[in-house]
C-alpha positions in Angstrom: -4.2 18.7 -15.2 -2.6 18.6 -11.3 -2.6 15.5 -9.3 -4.2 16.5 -5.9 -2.9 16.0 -2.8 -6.4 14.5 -2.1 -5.9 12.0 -5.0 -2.7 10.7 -3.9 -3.8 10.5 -0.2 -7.1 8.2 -1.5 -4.3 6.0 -3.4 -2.2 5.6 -0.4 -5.6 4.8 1.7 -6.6 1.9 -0.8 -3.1 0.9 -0.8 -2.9 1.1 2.6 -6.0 -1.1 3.2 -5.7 -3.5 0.5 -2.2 -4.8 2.2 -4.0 -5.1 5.5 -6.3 -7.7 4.7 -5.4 -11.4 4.2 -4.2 -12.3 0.4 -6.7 -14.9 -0.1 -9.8 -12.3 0.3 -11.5 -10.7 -2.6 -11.7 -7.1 -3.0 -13.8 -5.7 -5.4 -13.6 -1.9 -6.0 -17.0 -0.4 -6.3 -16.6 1.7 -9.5 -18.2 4.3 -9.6 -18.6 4.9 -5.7 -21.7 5.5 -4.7 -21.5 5.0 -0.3 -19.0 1.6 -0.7 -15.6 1.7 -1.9 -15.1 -2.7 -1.4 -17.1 -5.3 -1.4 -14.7 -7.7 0.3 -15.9 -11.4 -0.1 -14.0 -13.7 2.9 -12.1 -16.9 2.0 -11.3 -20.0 4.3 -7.9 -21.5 2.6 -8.7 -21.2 -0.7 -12.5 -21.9 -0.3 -15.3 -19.2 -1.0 -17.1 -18.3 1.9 -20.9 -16.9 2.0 -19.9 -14.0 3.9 -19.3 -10.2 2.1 -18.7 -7.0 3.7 -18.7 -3.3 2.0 -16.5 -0.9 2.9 -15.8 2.9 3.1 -12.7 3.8 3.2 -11.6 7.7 4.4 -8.5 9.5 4.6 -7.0 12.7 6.4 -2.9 13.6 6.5 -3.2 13.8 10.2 -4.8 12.7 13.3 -7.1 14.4 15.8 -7.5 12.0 18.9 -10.6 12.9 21.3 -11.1 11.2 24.6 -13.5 9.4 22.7 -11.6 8.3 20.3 -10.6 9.7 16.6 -13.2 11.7 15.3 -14.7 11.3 12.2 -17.8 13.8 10.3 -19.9 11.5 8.5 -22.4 11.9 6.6 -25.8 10.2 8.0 -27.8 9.9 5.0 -25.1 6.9 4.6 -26.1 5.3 8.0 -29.9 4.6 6.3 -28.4 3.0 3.1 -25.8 0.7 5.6 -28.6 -0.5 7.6 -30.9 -1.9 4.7 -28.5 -2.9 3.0 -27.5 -7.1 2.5 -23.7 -7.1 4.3 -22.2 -5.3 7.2 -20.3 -2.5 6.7 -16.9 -1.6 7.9 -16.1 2.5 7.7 -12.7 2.7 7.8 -10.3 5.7 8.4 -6.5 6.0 7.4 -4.3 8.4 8.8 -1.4 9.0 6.6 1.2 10.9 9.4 1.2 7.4 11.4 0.7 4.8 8.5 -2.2 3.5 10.4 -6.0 2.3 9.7 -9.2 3.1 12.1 -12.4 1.3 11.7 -15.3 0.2 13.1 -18.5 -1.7 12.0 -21.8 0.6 11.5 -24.1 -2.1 13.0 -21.8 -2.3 16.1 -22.5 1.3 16.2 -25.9 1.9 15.6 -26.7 -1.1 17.8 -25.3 0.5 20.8 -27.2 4.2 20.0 -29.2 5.3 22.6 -33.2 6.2 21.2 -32.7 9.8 20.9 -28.9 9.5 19.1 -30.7 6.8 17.0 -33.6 9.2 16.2 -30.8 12.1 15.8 -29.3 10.2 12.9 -32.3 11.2 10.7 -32.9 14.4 11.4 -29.2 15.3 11.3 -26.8 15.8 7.6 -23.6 15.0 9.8 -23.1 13.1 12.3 -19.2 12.8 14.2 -18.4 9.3 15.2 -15.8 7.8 16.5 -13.2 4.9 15.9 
């Protein structure tokens, strides 16, 4: 059995994002995966807090910057289970050549959608969005 480059860019991801975020946070990898990777529950000190976020966390060896920003194919049937789902939802990119994570918040996106790009969305497989 071969360790694939795709398996050892997903560990480097997790590592990646797991450092970024403050050592007091919970992060709970969703195992199996089924559209989150974390639930992340936010501390204050060493207090609990009420708030959670999920997260989905994608990784490429390089990047591809737009004048938009860096594209990313998603897959909308994703964007439907995000919005009805309890917590926000950070999608989060990491691009291995620069060491660096992307993200952005899918209610922050679908929020500013225009009708038809919102209508689009559920019609379409893929959507490319950009962080």
């Amino acid at each position: 059995m071969k360790r694939t480059e795709s398996h050892i860019l997903e560990g480097e991801s997790r590592r990646k994002f797991e450092d970024a975020l403050p050592r007091n946070w919970v992060l709970r990898k969703q195992d199996p995966d089924y559209g989150y990777d974390y639930d992340v529950q936010v501390f204050d000190s060493e207090a609990p807090t009420p708030f959670h976020f999920y997260v989905q966390l994608k990784a490429t060896n390089t990047e591809k910057i737009s004048k938009n920003g860096i594209p990313l194919i998603f897959e909308t049937k994703y964007f439907k289970l995000y919005n009805q789902g309890p917590f926000p939802v950070m999608i989060c990119l990491y691009i291995k050549n620069i060491n660096k994570l992307f993200y952005l918040w899918t209610d922050d996106y679908l929020n500013k959608l225009d009708l038809k790009s919102y209508k689009d969305i559920n019609l379409q497989n893929y959507k490319t969005i950009y962080l």
